[in-house]
N, C-alpha and C positions, 0 to 999 in steps of 0.2 A: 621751332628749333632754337636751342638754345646753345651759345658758343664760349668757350673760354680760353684761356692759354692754352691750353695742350688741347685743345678741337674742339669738337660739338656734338652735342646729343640731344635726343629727340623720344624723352620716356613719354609712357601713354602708361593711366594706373587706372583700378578701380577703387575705389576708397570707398566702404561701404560702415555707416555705423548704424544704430538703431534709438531707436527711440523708444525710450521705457512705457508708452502709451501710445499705439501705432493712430490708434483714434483722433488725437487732435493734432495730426501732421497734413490735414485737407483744408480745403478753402485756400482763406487770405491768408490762414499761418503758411501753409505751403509754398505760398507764392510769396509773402515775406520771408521767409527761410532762406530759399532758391537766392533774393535780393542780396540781403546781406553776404552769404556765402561768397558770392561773386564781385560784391564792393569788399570785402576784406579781403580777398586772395588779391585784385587791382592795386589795393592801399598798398601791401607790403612785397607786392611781385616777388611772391614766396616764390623762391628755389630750394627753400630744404627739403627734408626727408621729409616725405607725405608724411607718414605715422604723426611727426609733429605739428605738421599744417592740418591734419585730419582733429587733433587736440584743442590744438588752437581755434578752429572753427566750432566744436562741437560748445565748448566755453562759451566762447563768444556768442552764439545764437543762443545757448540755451541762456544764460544772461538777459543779452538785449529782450528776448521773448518774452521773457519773465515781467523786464520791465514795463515794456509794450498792451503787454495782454496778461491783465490781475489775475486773472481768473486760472491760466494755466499754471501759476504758482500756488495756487492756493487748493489747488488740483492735483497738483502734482511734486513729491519732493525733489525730484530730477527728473530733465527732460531725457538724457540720453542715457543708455544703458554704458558703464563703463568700458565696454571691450570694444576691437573696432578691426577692421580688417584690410589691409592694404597688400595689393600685390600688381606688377608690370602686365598690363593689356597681352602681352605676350603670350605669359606665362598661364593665367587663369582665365577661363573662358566667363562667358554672363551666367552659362549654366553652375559652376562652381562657386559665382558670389553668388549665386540664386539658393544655392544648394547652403552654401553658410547661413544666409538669412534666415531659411526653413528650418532651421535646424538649429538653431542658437538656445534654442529651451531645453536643447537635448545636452547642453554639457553640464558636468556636475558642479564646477564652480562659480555657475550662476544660481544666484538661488531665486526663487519662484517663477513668474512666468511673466506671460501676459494678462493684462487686468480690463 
């Protein structure tokens, strides 16, 4: 719960993005991924607009990762796919960011697929 002058509120989101190569998001990248995610939301006790702390994160991991581990850069010209999806726990169910995820090849503004 979070509080301010005029009261307090208490959002829940789902933030879902993707990774332009669903392949190398297992092991220790995963579990490094997961790490950082969670020491940079601490560092800056983000209260903004998810969309921009989902930005800010996706940067920042595909970066550090890069650094970390030679081989996924040299493997890969970006780690995350540019589009990214946010919406209030309330409002979209897990089966709807389920449903997004499944279905992210099917829009025509992305171009190609998975590799």
């Amino acid at each position: 719960m979070r509080a301010s002058a005029g009261g307090g509120y208490d959002h829940g989101y789902h933030v879902v993005w993707c990774p332009g190569y669903r392949r190398v998001l297992t092991g220790l990248v995963a579990v490094r991924r997961e790490e950082l995610i969670r020491a940079r939301c601490d560092e800056h006790g983000w209260r903004d607009l998810p969309s921009y702390i989902a930005s800010q994160l996706k940067g920042f991991t595909s970066r550090t990762l890069g650094e970390e581990i030679p081989s996924l850069r040299s493997r890969l010209p970006t780690l995350w796919f540019g589009s990214l999806f946010v919406a209030t726990v309330g409002a979209v169910s897990a089966a709807t960011a389920r449903r997004y995820l499944d279905t992210q090849y099917e829009r025509p503004w992305l171009k190609g697929g998975p590799s």
